[in-house]
Backbone as ProteinMPNN parsed JSONL, in Angstrom:
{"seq_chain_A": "XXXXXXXXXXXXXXXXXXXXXXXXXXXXXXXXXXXXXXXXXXXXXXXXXXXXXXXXXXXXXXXXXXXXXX", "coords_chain_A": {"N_chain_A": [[179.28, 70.92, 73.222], [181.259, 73.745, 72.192], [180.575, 77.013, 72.31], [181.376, 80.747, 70.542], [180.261, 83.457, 72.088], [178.39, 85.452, 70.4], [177.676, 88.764, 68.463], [174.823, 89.877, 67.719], [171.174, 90.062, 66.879], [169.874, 88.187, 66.989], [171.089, 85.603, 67.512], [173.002, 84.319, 69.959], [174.932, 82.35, 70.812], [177.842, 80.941, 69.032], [178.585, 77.261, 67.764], [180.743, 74.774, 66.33], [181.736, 71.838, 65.214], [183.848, 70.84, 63.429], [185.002, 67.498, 62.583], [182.375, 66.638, 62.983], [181.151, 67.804, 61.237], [178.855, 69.684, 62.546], [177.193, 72.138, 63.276], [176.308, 74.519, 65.9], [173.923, 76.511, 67.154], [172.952, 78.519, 69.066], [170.265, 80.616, 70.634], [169.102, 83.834, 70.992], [166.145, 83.598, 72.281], [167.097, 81.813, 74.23], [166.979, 79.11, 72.909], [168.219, 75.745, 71.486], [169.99, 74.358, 68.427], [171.125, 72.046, 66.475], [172.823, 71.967, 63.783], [172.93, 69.688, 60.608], [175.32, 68.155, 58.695], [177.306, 70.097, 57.759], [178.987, 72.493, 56.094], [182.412, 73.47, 56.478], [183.08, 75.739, 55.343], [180.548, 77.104, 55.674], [180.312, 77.757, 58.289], [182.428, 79.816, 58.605], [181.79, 81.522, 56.96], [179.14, 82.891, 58.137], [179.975, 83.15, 60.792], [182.096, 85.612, 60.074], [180.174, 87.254, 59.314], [178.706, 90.445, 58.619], [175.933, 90.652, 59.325], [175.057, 88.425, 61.744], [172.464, 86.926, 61.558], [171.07, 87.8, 59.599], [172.376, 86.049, 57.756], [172.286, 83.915, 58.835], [169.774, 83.393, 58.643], [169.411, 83.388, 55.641], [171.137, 81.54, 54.496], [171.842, 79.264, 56.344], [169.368, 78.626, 57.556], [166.333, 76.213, 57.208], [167.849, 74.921, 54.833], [169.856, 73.267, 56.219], [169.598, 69.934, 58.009], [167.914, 69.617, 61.165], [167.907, 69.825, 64.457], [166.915, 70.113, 67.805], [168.225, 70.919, 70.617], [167.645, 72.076, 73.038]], "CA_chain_A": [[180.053, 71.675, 72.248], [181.313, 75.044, 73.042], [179.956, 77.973, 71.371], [181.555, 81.598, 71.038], [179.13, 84.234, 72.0], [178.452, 86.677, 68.841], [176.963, 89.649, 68.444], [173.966, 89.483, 66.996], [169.423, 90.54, 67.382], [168.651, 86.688, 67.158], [171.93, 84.886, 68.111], [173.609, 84.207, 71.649], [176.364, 81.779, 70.825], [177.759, 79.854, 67.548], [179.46, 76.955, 68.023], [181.01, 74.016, 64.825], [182.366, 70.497, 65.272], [184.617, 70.477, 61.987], [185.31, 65.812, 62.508], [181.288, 65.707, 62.785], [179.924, 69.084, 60.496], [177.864, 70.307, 63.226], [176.617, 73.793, 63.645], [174.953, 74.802, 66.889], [173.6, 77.92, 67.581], [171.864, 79.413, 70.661], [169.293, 81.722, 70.096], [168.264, 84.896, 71.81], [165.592, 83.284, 72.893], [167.06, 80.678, 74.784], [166.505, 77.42, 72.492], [169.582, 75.57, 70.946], [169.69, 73.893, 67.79], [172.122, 71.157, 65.769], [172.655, 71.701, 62.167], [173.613, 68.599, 60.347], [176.277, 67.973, 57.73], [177.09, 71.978, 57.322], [180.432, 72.799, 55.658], [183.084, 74.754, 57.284], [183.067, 77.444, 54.952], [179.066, 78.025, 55.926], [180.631, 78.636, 59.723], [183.238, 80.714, 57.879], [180.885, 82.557, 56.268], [178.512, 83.273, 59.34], [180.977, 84.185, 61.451], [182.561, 86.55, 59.416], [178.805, 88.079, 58.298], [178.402, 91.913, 59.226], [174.427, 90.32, 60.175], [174.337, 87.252, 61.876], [171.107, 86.54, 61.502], [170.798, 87.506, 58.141], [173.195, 84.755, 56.922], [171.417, 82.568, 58.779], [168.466, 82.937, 57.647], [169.773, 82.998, 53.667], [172.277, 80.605, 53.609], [171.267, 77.905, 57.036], [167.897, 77.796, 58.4], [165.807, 75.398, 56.235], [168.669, 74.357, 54.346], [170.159, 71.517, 56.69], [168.803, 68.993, 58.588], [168.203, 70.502, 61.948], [167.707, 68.99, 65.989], [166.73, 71.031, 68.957], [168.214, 70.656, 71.786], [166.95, 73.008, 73.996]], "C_chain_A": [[180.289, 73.084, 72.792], [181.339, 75.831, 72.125], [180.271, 79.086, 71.859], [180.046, 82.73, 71.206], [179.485, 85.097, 71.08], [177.415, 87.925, 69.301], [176.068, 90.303, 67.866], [172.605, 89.691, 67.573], [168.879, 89.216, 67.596], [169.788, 86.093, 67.837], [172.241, 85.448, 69.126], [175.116, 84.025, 70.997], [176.18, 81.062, 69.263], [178.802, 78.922, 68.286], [179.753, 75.445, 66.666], [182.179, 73.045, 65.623], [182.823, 70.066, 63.386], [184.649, 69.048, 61.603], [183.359, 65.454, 62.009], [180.28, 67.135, 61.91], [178.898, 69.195, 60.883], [177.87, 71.329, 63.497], [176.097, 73.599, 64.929], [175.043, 76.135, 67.468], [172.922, 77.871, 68.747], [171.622, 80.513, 69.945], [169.062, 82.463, 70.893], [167.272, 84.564, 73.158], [165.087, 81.906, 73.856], [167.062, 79.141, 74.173], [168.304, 77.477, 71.446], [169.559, 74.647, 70.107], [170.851, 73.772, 67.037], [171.827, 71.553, 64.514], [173.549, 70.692, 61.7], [174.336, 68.675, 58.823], [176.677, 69.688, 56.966], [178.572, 72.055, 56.909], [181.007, 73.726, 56.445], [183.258, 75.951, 56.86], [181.946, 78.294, 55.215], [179.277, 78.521, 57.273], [181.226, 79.582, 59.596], [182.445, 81.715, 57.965], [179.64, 83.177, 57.587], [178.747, 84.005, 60.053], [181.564, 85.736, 60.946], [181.355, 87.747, 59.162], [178.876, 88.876, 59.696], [177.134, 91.714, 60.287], [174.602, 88.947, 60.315], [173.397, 86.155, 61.34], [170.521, 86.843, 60.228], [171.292, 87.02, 57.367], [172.654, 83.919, 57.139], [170.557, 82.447, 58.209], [168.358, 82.743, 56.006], [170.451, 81.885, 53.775], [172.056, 79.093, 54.822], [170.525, 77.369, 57.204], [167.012, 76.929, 57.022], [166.729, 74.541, 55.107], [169.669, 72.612, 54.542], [169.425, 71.145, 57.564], [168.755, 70.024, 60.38], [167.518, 69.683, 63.523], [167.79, 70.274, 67.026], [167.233, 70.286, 69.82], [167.711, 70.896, 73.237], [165.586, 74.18, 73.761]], "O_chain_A": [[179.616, 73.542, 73.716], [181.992, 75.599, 71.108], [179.995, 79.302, 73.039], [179.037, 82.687, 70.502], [180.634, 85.496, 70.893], [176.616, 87.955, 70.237], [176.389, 91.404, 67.418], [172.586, 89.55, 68.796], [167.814, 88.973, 68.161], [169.529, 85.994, 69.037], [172.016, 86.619, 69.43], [176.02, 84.822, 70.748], [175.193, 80.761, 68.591], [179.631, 79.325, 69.101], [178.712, 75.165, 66.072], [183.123, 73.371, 66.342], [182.313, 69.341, 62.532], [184.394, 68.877, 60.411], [182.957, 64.607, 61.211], [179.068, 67.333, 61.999], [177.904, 68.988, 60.187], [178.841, 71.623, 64.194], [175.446, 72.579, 65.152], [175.962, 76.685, 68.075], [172.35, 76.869, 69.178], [172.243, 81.154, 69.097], [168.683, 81.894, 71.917], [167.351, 84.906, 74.338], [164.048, 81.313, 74.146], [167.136, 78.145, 74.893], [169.06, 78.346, 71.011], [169.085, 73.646, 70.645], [171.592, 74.723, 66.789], [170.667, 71.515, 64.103], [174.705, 70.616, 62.118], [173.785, 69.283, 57.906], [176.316, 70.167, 55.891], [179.339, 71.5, 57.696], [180.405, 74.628, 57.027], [183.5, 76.971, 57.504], [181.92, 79.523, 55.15], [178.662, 79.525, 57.632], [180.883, 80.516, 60.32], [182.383, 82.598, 58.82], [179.63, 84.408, 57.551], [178.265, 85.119, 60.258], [181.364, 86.792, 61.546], [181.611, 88.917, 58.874], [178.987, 88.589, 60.888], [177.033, 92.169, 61.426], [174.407, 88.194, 59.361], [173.537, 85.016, 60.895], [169.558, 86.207, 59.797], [170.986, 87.243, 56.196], [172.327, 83.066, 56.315], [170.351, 81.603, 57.337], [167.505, 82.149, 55.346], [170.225, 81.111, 52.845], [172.091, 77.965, 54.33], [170.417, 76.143, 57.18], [167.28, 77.255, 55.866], [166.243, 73.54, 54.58], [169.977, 71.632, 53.864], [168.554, 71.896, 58.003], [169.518, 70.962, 60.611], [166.546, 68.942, 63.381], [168.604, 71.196, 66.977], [166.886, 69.112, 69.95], [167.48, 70.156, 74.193], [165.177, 74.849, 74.71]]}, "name": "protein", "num_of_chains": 1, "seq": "XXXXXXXXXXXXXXXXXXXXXXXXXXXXXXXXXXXXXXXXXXXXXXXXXXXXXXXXXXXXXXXXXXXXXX"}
């Protein structure tokens, strides 16, 4: 999947498969992780957020299903 880089204290890259509502982030610290069945307005909304990382953590992490890849 290809993920833009953001600018962000925890994130690297975001990247969203709209056909299969996948999220995947890269993290700061190297590790890369699938979010499953995520709406496009929660990439919307991410993207758009002033803090990264403080959307994620309110509105993604623990919320959907989630797969490491890296």
């Amino acid at each position: 999947m290809n993920r833009i880089p953001v600018e962000s204290s925890n994130l690297s890259s975001v990247g969203y498969d709209p056909d299969r509502r996948v999220l995947e982030i890269e993290f700061n610290s190297g590790g890369i992780y699938q979010y499953s069945s995520v709406p496009k307005s929660e990439y919307d909304g991410l993207m758009s957020a002033s803090s990264k990382g403080s959307y994620f953590v309110q509105n993604i992490k623990n919320n959907y299903s989630t797969t490491k890849i890296r």
